[in-house]
C-alpha positions as CSV (number, residue, x, y, z in Angstrom):
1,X,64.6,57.2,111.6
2,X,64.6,55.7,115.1
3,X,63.1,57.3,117.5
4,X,63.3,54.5,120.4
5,X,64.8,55.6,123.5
6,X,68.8,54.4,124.1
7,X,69.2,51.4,126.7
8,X,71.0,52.7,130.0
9,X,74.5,51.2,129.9
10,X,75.4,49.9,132.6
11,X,79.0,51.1,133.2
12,X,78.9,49.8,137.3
13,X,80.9,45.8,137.0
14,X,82.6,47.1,133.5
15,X,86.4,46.9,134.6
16,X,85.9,43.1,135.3
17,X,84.5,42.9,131.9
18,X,87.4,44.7,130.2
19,X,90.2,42.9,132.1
20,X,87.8,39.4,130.8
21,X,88.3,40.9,126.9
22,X,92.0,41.8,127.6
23,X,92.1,38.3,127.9
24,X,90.0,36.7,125.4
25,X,89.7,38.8,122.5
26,X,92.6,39.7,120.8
27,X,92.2,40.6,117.2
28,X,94.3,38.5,114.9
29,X,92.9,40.4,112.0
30,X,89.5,37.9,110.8
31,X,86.5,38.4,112.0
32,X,85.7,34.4,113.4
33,X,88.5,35.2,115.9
34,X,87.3,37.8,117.6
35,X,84.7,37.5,120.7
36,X,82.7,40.5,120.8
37,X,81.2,40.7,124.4
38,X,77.7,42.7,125.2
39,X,76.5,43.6,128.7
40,X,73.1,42.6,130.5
41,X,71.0,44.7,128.1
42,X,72.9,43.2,125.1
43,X,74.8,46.3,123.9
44,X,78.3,45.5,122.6
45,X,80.8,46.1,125.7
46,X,84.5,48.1,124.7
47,X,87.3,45.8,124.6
48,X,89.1,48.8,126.8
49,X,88.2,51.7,128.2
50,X,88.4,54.8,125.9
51,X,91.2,56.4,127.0
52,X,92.9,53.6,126.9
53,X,92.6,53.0,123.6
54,X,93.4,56.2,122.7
55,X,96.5,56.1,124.6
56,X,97.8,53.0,123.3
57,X,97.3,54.2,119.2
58,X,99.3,57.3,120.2
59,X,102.2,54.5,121.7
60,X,102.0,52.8,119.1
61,X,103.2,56.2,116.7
62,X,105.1,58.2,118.9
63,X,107.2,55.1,120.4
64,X,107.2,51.6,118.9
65,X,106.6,52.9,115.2
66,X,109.7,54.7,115.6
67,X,111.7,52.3,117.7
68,X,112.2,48.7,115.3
69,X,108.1,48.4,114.7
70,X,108.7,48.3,111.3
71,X,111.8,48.0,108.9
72,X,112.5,49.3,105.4
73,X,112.7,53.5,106.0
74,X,114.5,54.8,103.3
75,X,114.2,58.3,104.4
76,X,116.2,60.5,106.7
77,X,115.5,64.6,107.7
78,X,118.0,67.4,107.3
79,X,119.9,66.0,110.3
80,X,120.7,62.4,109.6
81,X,117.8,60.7,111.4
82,X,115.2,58.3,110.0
83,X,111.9,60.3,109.2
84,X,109.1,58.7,111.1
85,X,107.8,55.7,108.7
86,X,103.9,57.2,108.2
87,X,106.1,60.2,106.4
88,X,106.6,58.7,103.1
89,X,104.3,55.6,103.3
90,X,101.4,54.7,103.3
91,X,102.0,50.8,105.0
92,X,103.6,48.4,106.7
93,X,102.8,45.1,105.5
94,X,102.3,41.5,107.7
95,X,106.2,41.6,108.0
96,X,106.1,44.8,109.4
97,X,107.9,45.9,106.0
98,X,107.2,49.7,104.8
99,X,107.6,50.0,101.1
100,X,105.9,47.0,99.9
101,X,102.6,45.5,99.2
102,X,100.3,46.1,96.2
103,X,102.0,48.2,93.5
104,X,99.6,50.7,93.4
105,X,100.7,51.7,97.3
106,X,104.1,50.7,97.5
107,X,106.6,53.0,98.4
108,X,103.5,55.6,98.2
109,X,102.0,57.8,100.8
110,X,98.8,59.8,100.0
111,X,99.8,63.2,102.2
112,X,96.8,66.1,101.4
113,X,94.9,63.6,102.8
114,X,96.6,61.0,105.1
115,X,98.9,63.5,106.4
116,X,95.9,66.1,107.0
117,X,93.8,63.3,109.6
118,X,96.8,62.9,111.2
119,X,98.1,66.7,111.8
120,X,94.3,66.9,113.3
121,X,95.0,63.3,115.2
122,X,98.1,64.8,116.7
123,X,96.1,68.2,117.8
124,X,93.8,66.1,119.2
125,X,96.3,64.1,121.2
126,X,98.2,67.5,122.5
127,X,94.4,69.3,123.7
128,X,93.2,66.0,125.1
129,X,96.3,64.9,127.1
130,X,98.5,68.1,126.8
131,X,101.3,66.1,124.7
132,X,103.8,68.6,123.7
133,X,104.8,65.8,121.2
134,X,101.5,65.9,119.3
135,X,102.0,69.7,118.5
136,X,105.6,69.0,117.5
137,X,104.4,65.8,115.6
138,X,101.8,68.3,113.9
139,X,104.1,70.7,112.6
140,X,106.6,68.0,111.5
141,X,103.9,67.2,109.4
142,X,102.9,70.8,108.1
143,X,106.3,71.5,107.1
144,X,106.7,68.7,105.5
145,X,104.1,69.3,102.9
146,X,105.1,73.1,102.9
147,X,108.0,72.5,101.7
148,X,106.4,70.1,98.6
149,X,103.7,71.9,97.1
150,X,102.7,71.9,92.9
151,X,105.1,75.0,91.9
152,X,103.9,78.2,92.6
153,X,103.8,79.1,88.8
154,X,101.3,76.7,88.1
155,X,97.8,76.9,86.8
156,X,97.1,75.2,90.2
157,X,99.9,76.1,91.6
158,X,100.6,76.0,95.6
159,X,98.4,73.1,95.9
160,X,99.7,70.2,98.6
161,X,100.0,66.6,96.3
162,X,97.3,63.9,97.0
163,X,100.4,61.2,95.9
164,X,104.1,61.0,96.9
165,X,106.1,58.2,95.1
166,X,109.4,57.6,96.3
167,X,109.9,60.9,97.7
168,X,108.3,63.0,94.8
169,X,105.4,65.1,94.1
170,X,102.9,62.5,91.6
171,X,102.9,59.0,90.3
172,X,100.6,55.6,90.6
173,X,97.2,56.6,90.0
174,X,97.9,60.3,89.8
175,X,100.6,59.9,87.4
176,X,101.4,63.5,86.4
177,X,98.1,64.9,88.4
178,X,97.1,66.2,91.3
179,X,93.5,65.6,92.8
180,X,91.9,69.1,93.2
181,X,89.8,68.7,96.7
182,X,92.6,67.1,98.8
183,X,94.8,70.4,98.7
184,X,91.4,72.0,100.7
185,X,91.7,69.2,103.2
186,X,95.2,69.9,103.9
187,X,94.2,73.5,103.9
188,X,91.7,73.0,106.9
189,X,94.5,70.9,108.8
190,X,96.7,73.8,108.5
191,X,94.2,76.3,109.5
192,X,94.2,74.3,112.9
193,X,97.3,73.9,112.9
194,X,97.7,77.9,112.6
195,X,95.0,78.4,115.9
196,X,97.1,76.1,117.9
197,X,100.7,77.3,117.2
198,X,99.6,80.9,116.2
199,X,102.5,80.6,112.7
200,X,101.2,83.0,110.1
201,X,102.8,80.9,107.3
202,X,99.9,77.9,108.2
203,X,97.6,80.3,107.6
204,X,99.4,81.6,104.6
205,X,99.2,78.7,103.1
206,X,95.4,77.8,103.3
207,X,95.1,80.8,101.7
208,X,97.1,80.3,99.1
209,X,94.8,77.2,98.6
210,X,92.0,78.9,98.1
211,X,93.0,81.5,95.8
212,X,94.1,78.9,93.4
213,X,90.5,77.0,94.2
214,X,88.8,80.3,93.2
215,X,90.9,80.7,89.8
216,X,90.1,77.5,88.3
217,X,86.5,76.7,89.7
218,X,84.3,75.8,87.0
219,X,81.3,78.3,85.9
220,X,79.1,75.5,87.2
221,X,80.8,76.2,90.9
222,X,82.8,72.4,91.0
223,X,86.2,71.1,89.9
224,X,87.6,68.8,87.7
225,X,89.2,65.3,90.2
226,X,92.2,64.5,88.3
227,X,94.3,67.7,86.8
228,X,97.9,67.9,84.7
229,X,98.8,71.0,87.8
230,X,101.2,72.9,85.1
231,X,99.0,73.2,82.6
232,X,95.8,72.1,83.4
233,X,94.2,69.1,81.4
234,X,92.1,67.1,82.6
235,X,92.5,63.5,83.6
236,X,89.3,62.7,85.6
237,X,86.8,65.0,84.9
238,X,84.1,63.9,88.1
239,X,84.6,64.3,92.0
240,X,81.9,64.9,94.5
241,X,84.1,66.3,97.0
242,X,83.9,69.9,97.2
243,X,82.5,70.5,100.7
244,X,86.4,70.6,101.6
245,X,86.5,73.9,99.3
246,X,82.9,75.2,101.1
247,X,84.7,74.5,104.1
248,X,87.9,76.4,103.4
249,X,86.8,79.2,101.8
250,X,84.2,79.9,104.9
251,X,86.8,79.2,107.8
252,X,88.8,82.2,106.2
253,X,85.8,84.2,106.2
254,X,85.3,83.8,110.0
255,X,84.3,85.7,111.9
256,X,82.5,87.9,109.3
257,X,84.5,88.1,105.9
258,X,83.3,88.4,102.1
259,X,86.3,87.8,100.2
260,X,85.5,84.1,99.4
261,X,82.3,84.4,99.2
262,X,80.9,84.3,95.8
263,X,83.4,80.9,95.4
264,X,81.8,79.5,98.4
265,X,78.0,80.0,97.4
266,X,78.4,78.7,94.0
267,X,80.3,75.1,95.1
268,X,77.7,74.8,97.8
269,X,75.3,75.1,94.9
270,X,76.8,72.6,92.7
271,X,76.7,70.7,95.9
272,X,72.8,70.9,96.7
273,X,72.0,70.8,93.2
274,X,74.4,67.6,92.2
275,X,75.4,64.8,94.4
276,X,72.9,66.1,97.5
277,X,70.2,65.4,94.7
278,X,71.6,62.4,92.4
279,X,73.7,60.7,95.1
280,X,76.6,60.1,92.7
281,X,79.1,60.0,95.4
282,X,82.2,59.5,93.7
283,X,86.1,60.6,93.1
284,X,87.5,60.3,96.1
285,X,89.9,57.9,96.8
286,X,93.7,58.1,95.4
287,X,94.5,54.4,94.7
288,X,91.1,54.0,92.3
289,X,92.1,53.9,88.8
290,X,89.4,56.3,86.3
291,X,87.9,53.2,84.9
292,X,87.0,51.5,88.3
293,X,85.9,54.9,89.7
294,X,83.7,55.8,87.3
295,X,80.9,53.4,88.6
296,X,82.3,53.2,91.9
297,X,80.4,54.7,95.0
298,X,81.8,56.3,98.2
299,X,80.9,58.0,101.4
300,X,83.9,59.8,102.9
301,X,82.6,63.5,101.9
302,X,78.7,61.9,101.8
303,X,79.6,61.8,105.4
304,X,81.5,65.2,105.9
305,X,78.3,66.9,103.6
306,X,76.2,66.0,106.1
307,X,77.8,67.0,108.7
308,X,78.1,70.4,107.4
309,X,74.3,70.2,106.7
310,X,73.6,69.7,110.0
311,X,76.1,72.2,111.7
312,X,74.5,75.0,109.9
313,X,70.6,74.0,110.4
314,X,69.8,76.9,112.4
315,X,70.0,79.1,109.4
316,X,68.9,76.9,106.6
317,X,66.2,74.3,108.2
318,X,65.8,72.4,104.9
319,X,69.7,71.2,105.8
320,X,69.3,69.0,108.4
321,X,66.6,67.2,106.5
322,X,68.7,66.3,103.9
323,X,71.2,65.6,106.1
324,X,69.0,62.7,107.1
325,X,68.1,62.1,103.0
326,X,72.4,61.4,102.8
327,X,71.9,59.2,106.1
328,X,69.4,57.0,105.1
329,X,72.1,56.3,101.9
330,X,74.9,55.7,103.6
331,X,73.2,53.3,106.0
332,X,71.3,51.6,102.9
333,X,74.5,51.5,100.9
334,X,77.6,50.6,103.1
335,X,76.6,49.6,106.6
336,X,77.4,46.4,107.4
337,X,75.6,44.8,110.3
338,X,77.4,41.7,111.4
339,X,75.7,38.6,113.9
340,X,79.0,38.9,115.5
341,X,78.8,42.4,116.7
342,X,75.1,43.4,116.7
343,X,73.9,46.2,117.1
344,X,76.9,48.2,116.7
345,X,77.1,49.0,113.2
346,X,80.3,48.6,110.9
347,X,80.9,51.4,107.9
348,X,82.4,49.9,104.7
349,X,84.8,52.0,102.9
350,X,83.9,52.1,99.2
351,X,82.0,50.0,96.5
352,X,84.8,49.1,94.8
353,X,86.8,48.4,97.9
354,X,83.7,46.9,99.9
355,X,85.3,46.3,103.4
356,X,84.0,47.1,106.7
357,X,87.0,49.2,108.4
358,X,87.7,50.7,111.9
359,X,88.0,54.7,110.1
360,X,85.2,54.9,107.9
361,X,83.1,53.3,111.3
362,X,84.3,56.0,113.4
363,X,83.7,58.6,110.4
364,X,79.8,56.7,110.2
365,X,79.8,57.3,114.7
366,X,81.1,61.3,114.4
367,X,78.0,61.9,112.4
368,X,75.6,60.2,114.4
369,X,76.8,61.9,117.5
370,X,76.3,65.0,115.1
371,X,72.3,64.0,114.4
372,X,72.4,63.4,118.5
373,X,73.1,66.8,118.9
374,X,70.8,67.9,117.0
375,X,67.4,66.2,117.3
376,X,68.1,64.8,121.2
377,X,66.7,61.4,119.7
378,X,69.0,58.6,122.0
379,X,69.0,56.2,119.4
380,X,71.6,58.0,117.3
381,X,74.1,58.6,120.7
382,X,73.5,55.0,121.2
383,X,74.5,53.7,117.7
384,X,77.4,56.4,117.9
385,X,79.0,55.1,121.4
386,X,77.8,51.3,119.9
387,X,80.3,52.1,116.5
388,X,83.3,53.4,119.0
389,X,82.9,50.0,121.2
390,X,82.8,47.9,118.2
391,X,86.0,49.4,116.9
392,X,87.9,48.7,120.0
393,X,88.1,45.1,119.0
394,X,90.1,46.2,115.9
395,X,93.4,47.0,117.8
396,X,96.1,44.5,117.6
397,X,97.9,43.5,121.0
398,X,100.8,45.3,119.6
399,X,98.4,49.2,119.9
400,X,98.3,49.0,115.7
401,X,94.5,49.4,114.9
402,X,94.2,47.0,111.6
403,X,91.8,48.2,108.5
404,X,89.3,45.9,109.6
405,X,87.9,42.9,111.0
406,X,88.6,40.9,108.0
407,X,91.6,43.0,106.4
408,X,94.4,40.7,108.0
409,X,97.6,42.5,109.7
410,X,99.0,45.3,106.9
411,X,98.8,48.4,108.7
412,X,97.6,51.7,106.8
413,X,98.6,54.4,108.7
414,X,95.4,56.5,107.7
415,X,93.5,54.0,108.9
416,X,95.6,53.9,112.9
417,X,95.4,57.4,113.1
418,X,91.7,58.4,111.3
419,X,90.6,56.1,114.0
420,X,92.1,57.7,117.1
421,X,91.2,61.2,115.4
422,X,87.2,60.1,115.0
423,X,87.4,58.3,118.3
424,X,88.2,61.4,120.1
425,X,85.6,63.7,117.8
426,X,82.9,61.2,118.5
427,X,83.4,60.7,122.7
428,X,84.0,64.7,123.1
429,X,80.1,65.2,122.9
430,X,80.2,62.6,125.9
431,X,82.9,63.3,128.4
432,X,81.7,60.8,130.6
433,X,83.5,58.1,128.6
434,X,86.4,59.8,128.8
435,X,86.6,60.2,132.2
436,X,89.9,60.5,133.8
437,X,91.1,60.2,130.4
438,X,93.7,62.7,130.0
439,X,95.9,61.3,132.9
440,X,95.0,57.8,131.5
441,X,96.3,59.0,128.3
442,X,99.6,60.3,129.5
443,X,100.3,56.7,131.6
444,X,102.1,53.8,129.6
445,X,99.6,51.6,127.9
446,X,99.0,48.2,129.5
447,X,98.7,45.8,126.4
């Protein structure tokens, strides 16, 4: 690891720079485009300050998405107006078109996921700026997926879907399964969701999760990726991602529970003693067909391992050492590090989907604000606040934030909102970038 000390940024003369960049370096979705500007010292400058970033994603959803941004909304709620677009899809293509684009995604939204970083997105945007529409965002969201869970009969019944196809439960990928560690996901979202609003029935819910987690764990303490939810078989056998369940079954726990205990202790050892060991990092991602994901790698819950690792070092101390063993992978395996924007660091999604995006980036910059935390070496705060800057220059001048530098102008909706959520998780640890951000945050946008 790096140990060398973090160059002083020096923030005095910045607002001249940013107003510079407002001009001059506007993403049009390719990398060539783009001017990426770096002060004295030659660290990569923001396009924008912070907050204002933040406060133009959160525009961008709560008003233009939901004003003409985009056409093709097939969906209405109980009342006869158009559910917001992000609902039911996934994308807006170039056109601004939801519905469309690969066939795999079309007409497809990906909710125990996707609509999990964005209930946490929205909480973060109702704490940090005290939007009451983030809350009521939030809980549009919870209900939502309340109200479309596997049947409660089920062998894993009461789970929340990892694919929605035109409106119901399954399809694409999935076909007539469910993944089994996206329902946990959902389950943490809600459990915030339940500390904010103080609803039993969020609650309820994750619970419900992990009883069905604990009934069909495997003897070896994992679960099967891919499952028929009714009766069971198996359609991908492999996923790495069980930390979500380690997670969930301990934040029930809290303060000083047993009940999930035993379930707990033996995923966590399945953990350790597979991918923490053999690094096969894979099953994660709902548009990957078996075939392609059998050799594929990824590093979503690579990353979100090591986090945990790291936030419980003080009673294991062999964690945070392995935390750096899953570090030293990631960096060797997915980090892209451009000419263009050197030294910020850019985090590519997957191996068989090997693009440098805005998310994962901010994903790679909440952990090494993590390892910041907990060895006080500057070099990871200064790679952490380098990633944030560099993502700035992915926002279009309309507030969408694209994939990526080189993705062109379809908008994911995971990918807008998994950045503002990472954005804010990264720059908490360092309020001083955030300065006079709440107020900043609750102002109209300048584009």
């Amino acid at each position: 690891m790096v140990k060398s000390g973090m160059k002083r940024i020096r923030w005095g003369g910045l607002i001249a720079r940013w107003l510079f960049i407002a001009a001059m370096a506007w993403p049009v979705g390719v990398t060539g485009a783009m001017s990426y500007l770096r002060d004295q010292d030659g660290l990569l400058v923001p396009r924008m300050p912070y907050p204002q970033y933040l406060a133009r994603s959160y525009r961008f959803v709560l008003q233009d998405l939901d004003h003409g941004w985009s056409s093709g909304n097939a969906y209405q709620d109980e009342t006869g107006q158009p559910v917001p677009g992000y609902v039911n899809y996934a994308l807006a293509n170039p056109e601004r078109k939801l519905g469309v684009g690969h066939p795999l995604n079309a007409d497809t939204v990906y909710p125990a996921f996707h609509h999990a970083l964005f209930i946490r997105a929205f909480l973060a945007q109702w704490r940090y700026a005290g939007d009451p529409e983030g809350l009521a965002r939030a809980r549009q969201l919870a209900d939502w997926n309340l109200a479309r869970r596997t049947p409660a009969d089920c062998m894993f019944g009461s789970l929340f879907y990892s694919t929605v196809h035109k409106g119901q439960g399954g399809g694409n990928v999935d076909g007539d399964a469910i993944m089994t560690d996206k329902p946990a996901i959902m389950a943490l979202a809600m459990l915030e969701l339940a500390g904010a609003t103080g609803d039993a029935c969020y609650r309820q819910a994750a619970e419900t999760v992990a009883a069905t987690l604990a009934k069909t764990q495997l003897p070896e303490g994992n679960w099967p990726f891919r499952v028929n939810p009714k009766t069971g078989a198996v359609r991908e056998a492999y996923t790495s991602s069980a930390i979500y369940a380690v997670m969930l079954f301990e934040e029930l726990d809290k303060p000083d529970g047993k009940r999930w205990r035993g379930a707990r202790d033996k995923a966590l050892r399945w953990i350790l003693e597979g991918p923490v060991t053999n690094m096969r990092w894979n099953g994660f991602y709902e548009d990957v067909t078996p075939e392609h994901g059998r050799e594929n790698r990824t590093n979503w819950d690579c990353i979100d391992t090591a986090r945990w690792l790291i936030a419980h070092r003080a009673d294991h101390p062999e964690y945070l050492p392995l935390a750096c063993k899953l570090h030293d992978w990631i960096a060797r395996e997915f980090v892209e590090k451009n000419k263009d924007w050197a030294p910020a660091e850019g985090l590519r999604e997957q191996k068989v989907c090997f693009a440098t995006m805005g998310v994962h980036t901010l994903h790679w910059a909440a952990l090494l604000a993590d390892f910041h935390a907990a060895t006080g070496e500057a070099a990871f705060k200064q790679r952490a606040i380098q990633a944030c800057a560099l993502v700035t220059y992915w926002m279009r001048d309309d507030g969408a934030n694209l994939v990526g530098p080189t993705w062109g102008d379809e908008i994911w909706f995971s990918c807008h909102f998994g950045s503002a959520l990472y954005m804010y998780d990264t720059l908490a640890r360092y309020p001083e970038l955030l300065a006079d951000g709440p107020a900043a945050a609750r102002q109209p946008a300048t584009p």
